[in-house]
MIGUTI-708936 format. One record per residue (C-alpha): x, y, z; residue number from 1. Coordinates in pm, whole numbers. Layout:
! MIGUTI-708936
X  Y  Z  NUM
...
***
This chain:
! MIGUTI-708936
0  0  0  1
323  222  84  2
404  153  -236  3
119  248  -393  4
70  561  -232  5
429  681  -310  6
317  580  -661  7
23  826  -634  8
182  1090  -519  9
470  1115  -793  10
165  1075  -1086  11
-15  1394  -886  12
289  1574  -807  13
564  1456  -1069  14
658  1857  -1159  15
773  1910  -768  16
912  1561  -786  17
1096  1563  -1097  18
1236  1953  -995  19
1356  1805  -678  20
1527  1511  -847  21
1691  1748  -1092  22
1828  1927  -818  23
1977  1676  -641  24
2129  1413  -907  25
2140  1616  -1189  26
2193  1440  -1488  27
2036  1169  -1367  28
1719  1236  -1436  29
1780  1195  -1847  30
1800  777  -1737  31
1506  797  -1464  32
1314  966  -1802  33
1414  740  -2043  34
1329  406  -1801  35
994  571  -1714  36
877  670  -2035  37
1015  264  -2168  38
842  104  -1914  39
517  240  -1937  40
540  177  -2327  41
716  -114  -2295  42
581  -343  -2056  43
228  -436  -2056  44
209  -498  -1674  45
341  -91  -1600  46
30  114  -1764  47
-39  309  -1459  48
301  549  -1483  49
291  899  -1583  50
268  947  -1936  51
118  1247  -2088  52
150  1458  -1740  53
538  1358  -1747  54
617  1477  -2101  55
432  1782  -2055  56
634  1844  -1721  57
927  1800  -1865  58
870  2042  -2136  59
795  2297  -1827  60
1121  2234  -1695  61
1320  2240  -2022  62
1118  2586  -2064  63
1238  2710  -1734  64
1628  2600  -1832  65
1633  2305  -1587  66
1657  2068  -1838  67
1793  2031  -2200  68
1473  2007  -2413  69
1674  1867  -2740  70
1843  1553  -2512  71
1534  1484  -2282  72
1305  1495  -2588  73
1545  1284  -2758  74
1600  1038  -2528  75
1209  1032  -2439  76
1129  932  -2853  77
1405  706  -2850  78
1217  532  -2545  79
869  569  -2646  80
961  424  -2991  81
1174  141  -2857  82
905  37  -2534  83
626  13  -2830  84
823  -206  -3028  85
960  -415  -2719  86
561  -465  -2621  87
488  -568  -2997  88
745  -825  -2960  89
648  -976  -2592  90
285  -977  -2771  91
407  -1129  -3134  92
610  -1387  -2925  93
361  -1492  -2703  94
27  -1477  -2950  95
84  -1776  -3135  96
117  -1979  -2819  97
-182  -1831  -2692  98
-400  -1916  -2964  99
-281  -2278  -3089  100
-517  -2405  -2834  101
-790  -2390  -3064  102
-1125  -2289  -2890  103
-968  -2268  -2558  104
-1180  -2120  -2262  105
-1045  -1747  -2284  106
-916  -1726  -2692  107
-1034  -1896  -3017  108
-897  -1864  -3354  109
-1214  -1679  -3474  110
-1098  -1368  -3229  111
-730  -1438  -3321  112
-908  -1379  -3672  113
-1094  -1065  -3592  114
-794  -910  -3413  115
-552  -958  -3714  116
-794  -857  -3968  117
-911  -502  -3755  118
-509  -424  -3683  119
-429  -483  -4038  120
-690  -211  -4174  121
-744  -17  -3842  122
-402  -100  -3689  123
-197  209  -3786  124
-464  468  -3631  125
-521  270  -3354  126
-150  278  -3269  127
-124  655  -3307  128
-432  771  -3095  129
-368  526  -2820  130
-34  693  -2731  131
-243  985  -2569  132
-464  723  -2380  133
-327  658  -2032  134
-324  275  -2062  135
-450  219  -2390  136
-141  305  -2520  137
62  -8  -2326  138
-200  -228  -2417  139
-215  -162  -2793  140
117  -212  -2906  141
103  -541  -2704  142
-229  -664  -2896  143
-84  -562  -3217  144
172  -822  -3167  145
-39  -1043  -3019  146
-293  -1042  -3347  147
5  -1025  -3557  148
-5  -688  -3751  149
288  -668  -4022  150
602  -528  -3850  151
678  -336  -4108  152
294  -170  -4067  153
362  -113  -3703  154
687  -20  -3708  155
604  315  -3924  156
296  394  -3742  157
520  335  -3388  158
736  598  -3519  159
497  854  -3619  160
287  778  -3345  161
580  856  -3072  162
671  1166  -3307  163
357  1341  -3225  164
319  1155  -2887  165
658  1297  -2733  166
723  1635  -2956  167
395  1718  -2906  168
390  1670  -2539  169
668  1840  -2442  170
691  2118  -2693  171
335  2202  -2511  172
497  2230  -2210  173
792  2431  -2305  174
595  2698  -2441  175
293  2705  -2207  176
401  2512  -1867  177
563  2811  -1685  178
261  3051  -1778  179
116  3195  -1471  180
-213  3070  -1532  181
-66  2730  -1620  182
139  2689  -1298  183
-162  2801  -1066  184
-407  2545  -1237  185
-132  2264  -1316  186
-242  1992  -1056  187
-592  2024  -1258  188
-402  2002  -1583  189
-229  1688  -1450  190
-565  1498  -1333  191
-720  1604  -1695  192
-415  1482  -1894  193
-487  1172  -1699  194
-861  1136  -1670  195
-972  1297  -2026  196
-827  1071  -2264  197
-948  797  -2095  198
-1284  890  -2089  199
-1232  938  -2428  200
-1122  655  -2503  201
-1397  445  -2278  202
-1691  658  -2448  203
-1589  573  -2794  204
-1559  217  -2709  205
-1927  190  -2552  206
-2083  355  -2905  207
-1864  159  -3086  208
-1984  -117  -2884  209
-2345  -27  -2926  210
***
């Protein structure tokens, strides 16, 4: 519960956090961004770590000269890119052993079927949008590999997707995350970068559903 907590508060707080780590182990923090930012992208069982909040942070604090915006936005791509194509891989790897038990109690080749075909026409959207949807995004590189979208496919759409995802983010954040009106409102800012995509994201999916 400690744990979790501690968890909490660095999602809520993660511009005070991130300043103070800055200040006391310097460059440091390029690694702590690049294993945060991998992670979450990367690993399908870490979809609860700051995403969208942390890019836009750090784009504040490359604004206000605490960080170097071209290495920590570098470094951030590089991760984003590489965690999306490590999850595609787990998910790829794992698929076919998932689904060669043929009608099994939890997968069947029919939605083996379904997934493939939707990824292969819908695939390359669906990988772009979901990197602004707090854990839709670790999730969807993961069933791409599991349904076994072309690599090539998701390779291109990975990198355009974490493009927009990460330049986007922080170039936000450089320009607009040490306004006043920004820093007095940024905890709200923080809680809709987390909570508005996802609602988003479950909306669509209940009409689509319907």
């Amino acid at each position: 519960m400690e744990i979790i907590s501690l968890l909490i508060d660095f999602i809520l707080h993660v511009d005070q956090h991130l300043q103070t780590f800055v200040q006391n182990h310097g460059a440091w923090v390029y690694l702590l961004l690049f294993a945060i930012i991998f992670v979450e992208t990367g690993l399908v069982v870490m979809p609860f770590l700051p995403g969208d909040s942390l890019l836009f942070i750090v784009g504040a604090l490359c604004g206000a000269g605490l960080i170097d915006y071209p290495l920590a936005a570098g470094l951030m791509l590089v991760a984003a890119i590489l965690g999306d194509q490590t999850n595609y891989s787990i998910g790829r790897y794992f698929g076919p052993k998932v689904f060669q038990w043929e009608n099994s109690r939890f997968f069947n080749r029919k939605a083996f079927n379904q997934a493939h075909a939707f990824y292969e026409r819908y695939g390359g959207v669906t990988i772009i949008l979901a990197r602004f949807m707090p854990f839709i995004r670790t999730f969807a590189p993961f069933v791409a590999g599991v349904a076994e979208m072309t690599r090539t496919k998701f390779t291109a759409y990975n990198v355009v997707g974490g493009v927009i995802w990460v330049l986007g983010l922080t170039a936000a954040g450089y320009w607009f995350g040490n306004m006043a009106w920004v820093q007095a409102n940024l905890s709200k800012i923080i809680w809709g970068l987390i909570f508005v995509p996802g609602l988003i994201a479950i909306v669509a999916g209940w009409r689509a559903k319907g």
